[in-house]
C-alpha positions in Angstrom: -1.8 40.7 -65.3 -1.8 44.4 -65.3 2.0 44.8 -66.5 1.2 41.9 -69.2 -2.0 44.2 -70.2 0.3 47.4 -70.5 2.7 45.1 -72.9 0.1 44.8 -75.0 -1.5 48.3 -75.4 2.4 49.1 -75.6 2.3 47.0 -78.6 -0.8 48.2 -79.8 0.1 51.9 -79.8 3.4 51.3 -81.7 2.0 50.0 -84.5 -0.9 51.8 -84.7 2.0 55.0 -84.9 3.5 52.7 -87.4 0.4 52.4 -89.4 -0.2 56.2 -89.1 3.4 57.3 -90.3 2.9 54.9 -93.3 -0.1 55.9 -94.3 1.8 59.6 -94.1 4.4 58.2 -96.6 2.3 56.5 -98.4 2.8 53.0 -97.6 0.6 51.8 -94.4 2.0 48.3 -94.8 6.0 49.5 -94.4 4.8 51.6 -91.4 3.1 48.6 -89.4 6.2 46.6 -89.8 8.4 49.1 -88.8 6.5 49.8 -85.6 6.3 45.6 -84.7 10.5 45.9 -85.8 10.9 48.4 -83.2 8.5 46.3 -80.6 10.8 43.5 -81.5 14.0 45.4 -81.4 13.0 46.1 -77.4 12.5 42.7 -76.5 15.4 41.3 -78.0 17.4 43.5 -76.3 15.5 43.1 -73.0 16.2 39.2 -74.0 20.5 39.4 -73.9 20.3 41.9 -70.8 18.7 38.4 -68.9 21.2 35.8 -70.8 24.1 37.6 -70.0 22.9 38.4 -66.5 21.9 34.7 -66.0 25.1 33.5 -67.5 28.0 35.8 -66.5 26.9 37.3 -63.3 23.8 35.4 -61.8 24.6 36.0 -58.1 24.3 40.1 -58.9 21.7 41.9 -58.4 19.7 41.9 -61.8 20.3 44.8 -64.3 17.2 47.8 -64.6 14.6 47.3 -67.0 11.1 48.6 -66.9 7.3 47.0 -67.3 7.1 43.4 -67.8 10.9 42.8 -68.3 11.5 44.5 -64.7 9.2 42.2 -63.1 10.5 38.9 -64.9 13.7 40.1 -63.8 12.7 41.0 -60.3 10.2 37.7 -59.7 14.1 35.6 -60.8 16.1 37.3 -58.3 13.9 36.9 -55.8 13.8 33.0 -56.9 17.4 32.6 -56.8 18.0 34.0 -53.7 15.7 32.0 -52.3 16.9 29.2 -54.1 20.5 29.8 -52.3 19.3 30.2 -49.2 17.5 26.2 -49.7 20.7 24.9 -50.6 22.6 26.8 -47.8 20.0 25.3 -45.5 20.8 21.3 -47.4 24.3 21.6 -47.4 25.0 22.6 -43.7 22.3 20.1 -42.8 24.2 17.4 -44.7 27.5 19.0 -43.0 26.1 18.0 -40.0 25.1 14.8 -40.8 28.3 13.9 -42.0 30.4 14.9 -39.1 27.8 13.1 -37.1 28.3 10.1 -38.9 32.3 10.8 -38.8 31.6 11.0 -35.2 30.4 7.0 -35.3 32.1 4.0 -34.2 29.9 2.2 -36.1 30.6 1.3 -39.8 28.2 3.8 -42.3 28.5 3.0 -45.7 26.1 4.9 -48.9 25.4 3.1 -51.8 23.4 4.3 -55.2 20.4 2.1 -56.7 23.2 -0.3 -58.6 25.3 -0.8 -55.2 28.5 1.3 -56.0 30.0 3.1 -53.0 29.2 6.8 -52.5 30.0 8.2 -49.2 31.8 6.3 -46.0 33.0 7.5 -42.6 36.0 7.1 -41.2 35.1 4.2 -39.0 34.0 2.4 -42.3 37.6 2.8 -43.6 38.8 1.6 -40.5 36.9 -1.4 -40.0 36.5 -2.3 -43.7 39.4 -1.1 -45.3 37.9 1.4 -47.6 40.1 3.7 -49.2 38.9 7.0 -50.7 41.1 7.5 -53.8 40.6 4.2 -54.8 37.2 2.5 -53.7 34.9 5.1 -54.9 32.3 3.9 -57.3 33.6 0.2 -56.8 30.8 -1.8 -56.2 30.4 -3.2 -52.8 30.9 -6.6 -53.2 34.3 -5.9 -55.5 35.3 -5.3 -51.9 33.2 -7.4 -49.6 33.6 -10.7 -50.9 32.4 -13.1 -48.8 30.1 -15.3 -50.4 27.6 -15.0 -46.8 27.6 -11.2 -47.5 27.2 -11.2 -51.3 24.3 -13.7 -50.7 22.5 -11.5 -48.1 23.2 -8.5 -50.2 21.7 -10.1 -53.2 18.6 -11.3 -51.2 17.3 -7.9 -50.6 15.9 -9.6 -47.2 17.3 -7.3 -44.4 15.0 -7.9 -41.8 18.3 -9.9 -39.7 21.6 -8.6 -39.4 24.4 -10.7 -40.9 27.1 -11.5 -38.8 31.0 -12.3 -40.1 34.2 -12.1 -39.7 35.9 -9.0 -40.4 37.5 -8.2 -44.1 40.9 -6.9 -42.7 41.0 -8.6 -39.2 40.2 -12.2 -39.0 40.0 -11.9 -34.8 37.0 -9.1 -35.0 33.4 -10.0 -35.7 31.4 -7.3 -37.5 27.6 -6.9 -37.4 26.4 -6.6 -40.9 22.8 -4.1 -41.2 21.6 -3.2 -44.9 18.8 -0.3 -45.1 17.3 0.6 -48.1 15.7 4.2 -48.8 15.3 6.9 -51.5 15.7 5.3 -55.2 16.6 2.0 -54.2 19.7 3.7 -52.2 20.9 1.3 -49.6 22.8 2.3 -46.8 25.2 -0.4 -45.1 25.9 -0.4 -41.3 28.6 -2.5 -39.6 28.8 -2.9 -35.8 32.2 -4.7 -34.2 30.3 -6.8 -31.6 34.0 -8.9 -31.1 33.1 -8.5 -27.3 29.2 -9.8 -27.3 30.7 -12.7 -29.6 33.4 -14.0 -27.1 31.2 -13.7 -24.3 28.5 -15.6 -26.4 30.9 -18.1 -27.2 31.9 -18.0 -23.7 28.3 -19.0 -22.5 27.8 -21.8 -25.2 30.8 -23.4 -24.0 29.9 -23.1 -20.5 26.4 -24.4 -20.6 27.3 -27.2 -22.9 30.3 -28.1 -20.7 28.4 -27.8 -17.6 25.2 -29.8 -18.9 28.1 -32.4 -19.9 29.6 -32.9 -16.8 26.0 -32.7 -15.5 25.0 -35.9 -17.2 27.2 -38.7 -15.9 26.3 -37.8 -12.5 22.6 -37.3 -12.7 22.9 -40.9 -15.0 24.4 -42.7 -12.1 22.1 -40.9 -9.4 19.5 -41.9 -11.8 20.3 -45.3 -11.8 20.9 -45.9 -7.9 17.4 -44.5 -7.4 15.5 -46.9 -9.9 17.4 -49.9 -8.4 16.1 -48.4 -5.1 12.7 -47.9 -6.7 12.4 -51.7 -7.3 12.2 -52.6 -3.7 10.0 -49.6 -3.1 7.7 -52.5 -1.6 10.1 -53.8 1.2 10.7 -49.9 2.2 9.2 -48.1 4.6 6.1 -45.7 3.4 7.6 -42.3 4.1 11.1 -43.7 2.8 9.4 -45.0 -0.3 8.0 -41.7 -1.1 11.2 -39.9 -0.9 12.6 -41.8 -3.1 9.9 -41.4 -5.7 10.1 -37.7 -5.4 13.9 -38.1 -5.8 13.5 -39.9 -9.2 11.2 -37.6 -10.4 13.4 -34.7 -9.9 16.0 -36.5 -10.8 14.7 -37.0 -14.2 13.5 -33.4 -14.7 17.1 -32.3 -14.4 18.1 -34.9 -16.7 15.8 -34.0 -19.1 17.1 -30.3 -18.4 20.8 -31.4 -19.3 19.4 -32.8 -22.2 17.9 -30.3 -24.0 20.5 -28.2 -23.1 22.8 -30.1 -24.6 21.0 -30.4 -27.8 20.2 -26.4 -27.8 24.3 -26.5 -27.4 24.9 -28.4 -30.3 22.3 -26.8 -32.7 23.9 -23.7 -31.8 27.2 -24.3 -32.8 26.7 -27.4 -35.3 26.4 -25.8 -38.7 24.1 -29.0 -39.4 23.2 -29.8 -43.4 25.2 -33.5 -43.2 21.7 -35.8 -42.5 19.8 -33.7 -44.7 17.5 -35.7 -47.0 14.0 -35.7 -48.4 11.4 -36.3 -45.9 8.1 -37.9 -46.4 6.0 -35.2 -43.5 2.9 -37.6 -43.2 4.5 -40.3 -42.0 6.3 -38.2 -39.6 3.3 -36.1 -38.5 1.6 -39.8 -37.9 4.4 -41.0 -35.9 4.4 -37.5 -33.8 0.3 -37.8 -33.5 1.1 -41.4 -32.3 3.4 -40.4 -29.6 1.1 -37.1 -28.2 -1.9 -39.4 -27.6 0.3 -42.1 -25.8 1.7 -38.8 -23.6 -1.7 -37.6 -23.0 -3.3 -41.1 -22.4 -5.8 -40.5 -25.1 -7.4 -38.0 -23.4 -7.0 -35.5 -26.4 -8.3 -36.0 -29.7 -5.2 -35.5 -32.0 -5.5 -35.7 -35.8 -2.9 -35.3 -38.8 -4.3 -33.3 -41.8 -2.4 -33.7 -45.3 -3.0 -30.8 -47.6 0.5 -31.1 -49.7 1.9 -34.7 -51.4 5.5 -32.8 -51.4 7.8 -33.9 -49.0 10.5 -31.7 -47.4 14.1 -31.6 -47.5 15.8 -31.8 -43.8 17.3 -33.6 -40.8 14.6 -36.0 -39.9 15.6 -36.4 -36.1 15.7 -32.0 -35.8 12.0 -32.0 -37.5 10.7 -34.6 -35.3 12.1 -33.1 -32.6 10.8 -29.8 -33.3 7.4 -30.9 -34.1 7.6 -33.0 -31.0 7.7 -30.0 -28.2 4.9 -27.8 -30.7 2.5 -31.3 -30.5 3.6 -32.1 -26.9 3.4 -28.6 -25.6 -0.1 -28.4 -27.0 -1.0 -31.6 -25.0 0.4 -30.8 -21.7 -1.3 -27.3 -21.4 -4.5 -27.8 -22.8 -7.3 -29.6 -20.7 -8.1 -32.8 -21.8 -10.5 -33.7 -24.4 -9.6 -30.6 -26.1 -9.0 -30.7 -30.3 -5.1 -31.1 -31.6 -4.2 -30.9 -35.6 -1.4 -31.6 -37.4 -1.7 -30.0 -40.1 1.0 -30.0 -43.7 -0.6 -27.5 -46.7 1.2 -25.3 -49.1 0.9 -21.9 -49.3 0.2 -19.5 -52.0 3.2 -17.9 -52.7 5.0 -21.6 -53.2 6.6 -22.2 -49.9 5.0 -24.8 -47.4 4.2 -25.4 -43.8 3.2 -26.9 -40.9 0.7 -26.5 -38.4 0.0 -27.7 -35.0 -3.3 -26.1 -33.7 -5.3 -26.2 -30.6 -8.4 -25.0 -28.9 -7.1 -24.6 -25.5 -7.1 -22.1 -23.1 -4.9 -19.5 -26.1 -1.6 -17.3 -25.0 -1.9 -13.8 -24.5 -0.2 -11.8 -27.8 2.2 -9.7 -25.2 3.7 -13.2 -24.7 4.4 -14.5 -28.0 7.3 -12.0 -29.1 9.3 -13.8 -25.9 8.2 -17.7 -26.5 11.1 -18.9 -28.1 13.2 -17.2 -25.2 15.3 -19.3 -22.9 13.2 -20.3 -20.1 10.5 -17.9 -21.1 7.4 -19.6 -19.2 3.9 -17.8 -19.8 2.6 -19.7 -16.5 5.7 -20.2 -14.3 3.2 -22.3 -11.6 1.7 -24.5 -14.1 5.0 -25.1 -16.3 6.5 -26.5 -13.4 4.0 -28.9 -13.0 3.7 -30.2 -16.1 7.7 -30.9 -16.1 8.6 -28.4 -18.9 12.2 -27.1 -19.2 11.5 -23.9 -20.7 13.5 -24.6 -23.7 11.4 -26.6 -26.3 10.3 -23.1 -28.2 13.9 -22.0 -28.2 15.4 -25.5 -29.5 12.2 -25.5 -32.2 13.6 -21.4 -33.3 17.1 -23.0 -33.8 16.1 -26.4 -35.7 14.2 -24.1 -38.2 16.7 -21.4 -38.8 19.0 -24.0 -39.8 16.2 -25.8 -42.0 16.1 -21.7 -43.6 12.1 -22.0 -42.3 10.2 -19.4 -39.1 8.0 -19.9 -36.6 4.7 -18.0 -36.7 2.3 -18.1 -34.0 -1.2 -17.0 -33.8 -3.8 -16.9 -30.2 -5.9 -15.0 -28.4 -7.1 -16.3 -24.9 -9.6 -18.3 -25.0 -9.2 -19.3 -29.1 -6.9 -21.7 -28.6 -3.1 -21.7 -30.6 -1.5 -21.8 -33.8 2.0 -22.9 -34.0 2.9 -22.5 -37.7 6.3 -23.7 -39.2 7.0 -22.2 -42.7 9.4 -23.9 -44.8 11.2 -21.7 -48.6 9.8 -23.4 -51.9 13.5 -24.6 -52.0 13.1 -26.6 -49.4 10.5 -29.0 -50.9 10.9 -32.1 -52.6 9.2 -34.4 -54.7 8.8 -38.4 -53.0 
């Protein structure tokens, strides 16, 4: 403020010297404007000494000047410098990212806000195929053209990874993992899980063999023990009781092999052939049917119809999932307790259904690991009721192929909500 000040009695004092000479000569007028010529002669000067210093040698120190222009110039050195030493800071920062990201195995891939490529690692050339001189500013799915990925790319929905084959090597499987940050940047990762796959694929096959070659046996052991069974009278007491135990047993592990072998064939089944339009009422009634005839009408189960659109699906995968949520509910909640089916829309368009108790509730640390295989919240009273441990996980798969999830909602003591939410495009009209 004080230099600015100065600039102005500066001013001040050359025209009033202007004025005086004038008036000397004769002509106050001609003196004033010589005195604001000269004032302007100065700062245009001062004016090109800062455009050529900012233009032909910025990184120099800046040229002498005195007063206000000495400060200006000063207050933009100072700036600059500081300014360089920022970016020196940025670029060795993104240096290091970059060699980090060289140092990956994993796929890393930039994109701008349209989805052209930016920036890749080596591994991404590797595992993708992307080549620098020619794949720059391509647009990822020019080069990524399977219809899964552009799908899930185009969804904008990256809470799941997307799993496929890879684009230069049809024996690896790649991991698929879409970020988004900055100005709608998105930054791809790709994982070669070949290894997890196989050994995936090598458990699927051995469960579904085993529970195969499980299932004529236990049929036949099955079937010896009910014969047996029928002359339970003309046995003696203790042998008669053996061989009850037996056939209970026997049947747990068949149903075991059972859902195991359904869990088996959703997993690899791609499904979709049975699909057709479902009319949900009658199949919540026929469900409701079956719960009170399990629980011997000792729980009061009721079917609630909030929504007259139907829903678009394998009818025996439905019932079967809506089967272990209703019978689940009966077998661990005391009797007389209150069990709802319920189907409503919701309010964004999509739809769902409901089964809801007011048991004894599940404790929320649980729930992240219900649909786990043989994930039991009460190991002592699962076994007891007969559960295999696998109804939540076959419900998980029989609604990721219907494109729907499985929300659940409890507190101990409040009971359970099991809530199965189906896409808009999954509706239909009866």
């Amino acid at each position: 403020m004080r230099l600015w000040s100065r600039e102005l009695w500066r001013i001040a004092w050359l025209a009033t010297i202007g004025v005086c000479l004038g008036w000397l000569l004769g002509s106050a007028g001609l003196g004033l404007s010589a005195g604001l010529a000269v004032c302007l002669f100065y700062h245009l000067r001062q004016l090109r000494v800062l455009f050529q210093w900012l233009t032909l040698n910025p990184h120099n120190e800046p040229p002498a000047a005195s007063g206000m222009w000495g400060d200006l110039l000063d207050r933009l050195y100072r700036y600059q410098k500081s300014q360089r030493i920022t970016q020196g800071r940025l670029r060795a920062t993104l240096a290091r990212i970059q060699e980090s990201s060289e140092a990956m195995r994993d796929s890393v891939v930039m994109l701008d806000r349209h989805g052209d490529l930016e920036w890749w690692n080596s591994a991404a050339t590797k595992m993708l195929g992307l080549q620098t001189a020619h794949d720059r500013g391509q647009h990822i799915t020019n080069l990524l053209r399977d219809p899964d990925f552009i799908s899930y790319f185009n969804a904008r929905n990256y809470s799941e990874p997307l799993t496929l084959t890879s684009p230069i090597d049809e024996r690896s499987v790649l991991q698929y993992q879409i970020t988004l940050y900055g100005d709608d940047e998105r930054l791809v990762m790709a994982r070669d899980i070949t290894r997890l796959h196989r050994l995936e694929q090598m458990r699927r096959d051995f469960v579904a063999n085993v529970s195969h070659e499980l299932r004529t046996p236990l049929t036949v052991l099955l079937g010896y023990l009910e014969t047996y069974g029928d002359l339970a009278d003309q046995l003696p007491p203790r042998l008669g009781r053996g061989i009850e135990k037996m056939q209970e047993q026997t049947q747990r592990m068949q149903n075991l092999v059972n859902d195991l072998l359904l869990l088996s064939r959703l997993e690899i089944d791609q499904g979709g052939e049975d699909h057709q339009p479902l009319s949900i009422e009658r199949l919540l009634n026929s469900v409701c049917q079956d719960a009170l005839a399990l629980s011997h009408h000792q729980h009061s189960v009721r079917v609630e119809i909030e929504n007259d659109a139907g829903l678009v699906g394998s009818e025996q995968e439905i019932r079967s999932a809506i089967s272990n949520l209703t019978f689940n509910a009966v077998r661990y909640t005391p009797p007389g307790s209150q069990i709802t089916l319920r189907w409503m829309a919701m309010a964004n368009g999509d739809a769902c259904i409901e089964i809801e108790d007011n048991g004894q509730g599940i404790d929320p640390v649980h729930i992240p690991r219900l649909t786990e295989r043989f994930y039991r919240v009460d190991k002592g009273r699962s076994t007891t009721t007969g559960g295999t441990g696998l109804g939540l996980a076959i419900v998980k798969h029989v609604l990721l192929r219907h494109d729907a999830q499985l929300q659940v909602e409890s507190h101990p003591g409040e009971g359970a909500l099991f809530r199965c939410v189906f896409p808009a495009v999954r509706l239909a009209v009866l």
